[in-house]
N, C-alpha and C positions, 0 to 999 in steps of 0.2 A: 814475550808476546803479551798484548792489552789487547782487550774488547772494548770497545767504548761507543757508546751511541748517546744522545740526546732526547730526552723524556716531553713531551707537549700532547697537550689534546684539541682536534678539531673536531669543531661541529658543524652541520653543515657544509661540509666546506672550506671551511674560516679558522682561523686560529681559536681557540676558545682561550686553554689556560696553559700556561707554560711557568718557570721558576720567574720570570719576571712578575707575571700578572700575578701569582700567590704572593709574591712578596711585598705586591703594593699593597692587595687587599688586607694582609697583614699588620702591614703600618698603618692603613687608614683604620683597621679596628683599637690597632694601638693609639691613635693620636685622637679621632673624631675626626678627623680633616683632609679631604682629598689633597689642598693646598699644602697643606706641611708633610703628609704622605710624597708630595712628589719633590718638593725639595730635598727631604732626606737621600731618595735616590735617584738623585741632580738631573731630573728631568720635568718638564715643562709641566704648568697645570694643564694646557690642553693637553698633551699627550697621554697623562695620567687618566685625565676625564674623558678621553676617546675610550683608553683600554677600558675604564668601568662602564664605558655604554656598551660595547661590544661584548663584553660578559653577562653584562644584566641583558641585551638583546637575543643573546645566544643560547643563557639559562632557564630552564621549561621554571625557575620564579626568582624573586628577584632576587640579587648576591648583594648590594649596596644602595642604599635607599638616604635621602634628604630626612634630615630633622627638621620642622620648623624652629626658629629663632625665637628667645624673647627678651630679656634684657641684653644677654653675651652675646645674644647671635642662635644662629643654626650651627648644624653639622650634618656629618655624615655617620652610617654606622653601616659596618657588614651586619647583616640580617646570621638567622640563626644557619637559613639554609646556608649560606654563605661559609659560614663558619664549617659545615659540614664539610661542603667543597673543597676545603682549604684541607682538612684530615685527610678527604676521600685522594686529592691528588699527594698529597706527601706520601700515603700510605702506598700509593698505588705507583707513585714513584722510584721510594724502594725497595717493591718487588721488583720491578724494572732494573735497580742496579744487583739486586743477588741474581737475578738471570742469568745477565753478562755475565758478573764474578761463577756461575756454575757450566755456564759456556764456555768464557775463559779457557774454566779447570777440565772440561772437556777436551777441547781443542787441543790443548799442551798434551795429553798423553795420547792424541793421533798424530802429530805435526810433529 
């Protein structure tokens, strides 16, 4: 017998952050670049750039924010709170899977 369920948070209403949207905000702290953040995981720069407007629109401040440019260009960066968001759902994710695994082992010795 398995438990299994699927970890996300909404706000509002709305999808907030789930393992997709951590792992963009992830890459984009790793690269500077919403653009090469969304290439790595082969999905369009609009669709990258919706998910960080709906996070930054959802978040009580902001998770990723525009660098001005000046000779290289601009970029991007996850802000500190951002950074935090990223621990708070990992962390908060797996307590979410030792649940299951303690429900699981519940389950099995009534079933």
């Amino acid at each position: 017998m398995k438990i299994k369920g699927n970890f996300w948070i909404e706000k509002d209403g709305k999808s907030f952050l789930g393992k997709g949207r951590i792992e963009l905000l992830k890459k984009i702290d790793k690269y500077g670049s919403i653009s090469r953040a969304a290439k790595e995981m082969k999905m369009s720069y609009k669709a990258a750039w919706d998910a960080v407007d709906i996070i930054n629109k959802l978040a009580k401040d902001q998770v990723v924010e525009k660098m001005s440019g000046g000779k290289g260009g601009g970029g991007t960066r996850v802000t500190e709170y951002g950074k935090k968001l990223i621990d708070l759902f990992e962390s908060a994710e797996e307590k979410f899977r030792n649940d299951l695994l303690n429900l699981e082992e519940f389950l099995k010795k009534e079933i």
